[in-house]
C-alpha positions in Angstrom: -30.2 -18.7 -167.5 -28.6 -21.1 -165.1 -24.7 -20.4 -164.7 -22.2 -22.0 -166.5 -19.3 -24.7 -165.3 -16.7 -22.5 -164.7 -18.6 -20.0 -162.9 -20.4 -22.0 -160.3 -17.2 -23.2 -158.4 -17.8 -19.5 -156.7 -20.7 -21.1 -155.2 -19.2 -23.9 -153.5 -21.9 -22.6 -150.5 -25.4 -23.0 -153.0 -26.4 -25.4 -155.1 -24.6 -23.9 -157.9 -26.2 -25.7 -160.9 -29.8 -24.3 -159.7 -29.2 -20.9 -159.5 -30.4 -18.9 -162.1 -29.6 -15.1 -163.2 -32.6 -13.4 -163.4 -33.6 -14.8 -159.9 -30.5 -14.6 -157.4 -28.4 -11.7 -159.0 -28.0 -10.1 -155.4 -26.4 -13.0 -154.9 -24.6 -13.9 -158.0 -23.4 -10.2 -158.8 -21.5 -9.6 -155.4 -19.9 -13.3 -155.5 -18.5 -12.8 -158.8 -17.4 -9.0 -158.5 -15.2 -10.4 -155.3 -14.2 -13.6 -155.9 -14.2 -14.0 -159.9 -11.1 -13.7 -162.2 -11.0 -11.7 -164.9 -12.7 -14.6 -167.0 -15.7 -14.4 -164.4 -16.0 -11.2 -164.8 -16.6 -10.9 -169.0 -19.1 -13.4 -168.5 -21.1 -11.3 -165.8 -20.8 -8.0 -168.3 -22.1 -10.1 -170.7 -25.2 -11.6 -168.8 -26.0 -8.3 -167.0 -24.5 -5.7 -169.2 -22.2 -2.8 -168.0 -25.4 -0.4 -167.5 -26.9 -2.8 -164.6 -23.9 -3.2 -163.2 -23.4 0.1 -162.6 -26.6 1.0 -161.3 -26.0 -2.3 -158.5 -22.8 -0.9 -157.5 -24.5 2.6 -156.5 -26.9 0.9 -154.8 -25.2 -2.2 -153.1 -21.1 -1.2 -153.3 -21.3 -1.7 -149.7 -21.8 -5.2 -149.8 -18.4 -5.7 -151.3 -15.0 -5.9 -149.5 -13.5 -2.3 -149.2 -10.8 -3.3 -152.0 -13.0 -4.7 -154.4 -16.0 -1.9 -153.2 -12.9 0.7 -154.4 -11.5 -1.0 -157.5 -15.6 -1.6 -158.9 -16.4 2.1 -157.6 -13.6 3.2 -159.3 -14.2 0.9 -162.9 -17.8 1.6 -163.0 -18.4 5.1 -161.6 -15.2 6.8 -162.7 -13.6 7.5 -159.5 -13.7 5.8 -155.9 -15.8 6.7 -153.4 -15.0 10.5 -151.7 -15.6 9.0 -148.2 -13.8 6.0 -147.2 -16.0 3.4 -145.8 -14.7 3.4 -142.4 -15.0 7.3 -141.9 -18.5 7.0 -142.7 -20.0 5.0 -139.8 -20.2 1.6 -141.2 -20.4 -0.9 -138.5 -17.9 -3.0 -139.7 -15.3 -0.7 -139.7 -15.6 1.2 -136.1 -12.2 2.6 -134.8 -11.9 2.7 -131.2 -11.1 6.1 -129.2 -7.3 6.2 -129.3 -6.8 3.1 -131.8 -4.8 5.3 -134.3 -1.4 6.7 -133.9 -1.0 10.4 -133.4 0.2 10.6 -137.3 -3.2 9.4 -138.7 -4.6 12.6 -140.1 -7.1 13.9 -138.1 -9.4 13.9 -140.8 -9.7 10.6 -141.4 -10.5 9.7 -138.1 
């Protein structure tokens, strides 16, 4: 199934009109979880359905910015993630030694 009109302005980066779902959903999933409105997002449910959906964000939840990685953790799981990202060693989110103020809990370093 190729993706419709309103969806492929997401894709401004692709040939939008060639991508299909069964073939680039690593790529179509992400984009639409981050960047799609609300309308966006029925039509992905619908294509994909909430059960694969779910199983992509345990496996791939990293791929998404931290807000939307919480707000999809949080819609599809239940409940966020226990460890934020950026206590839990992810490269993109390194704190230097002596970045935080002396009020950050110490824990969350």
């Amino acid at each position: 199934m190729t993706l419709p009109t309103e969806v492929q302005r997401l894709f401004y980066r692709y040939h939008a009109d060639r991508l299909d779902t069964s073939c680039h959903a690593a790529l179509i999933i992400p984009t639409v979880l981050s960047d799609g409105t609300v309308e966006d997002w029925e039509w992905l449910f619908y294509v994909y359905g909430w059960d694969a959906l779910q199983a992509w964000m345990m496996e791939h939840s990293e791929i998404l910015p931290p807000p939307m990685e919480r707000f999809w953790t949080l819609i599809l799981q239940g409940a966020p993630k226990e460890t934020p990202r950026w206590t839990g060693g992810n490269a993109r989110r390194k704190v230097p030694e002596g970045a935080l103020p002396g009020w950050f809990p110490d824990d969350l370093r």
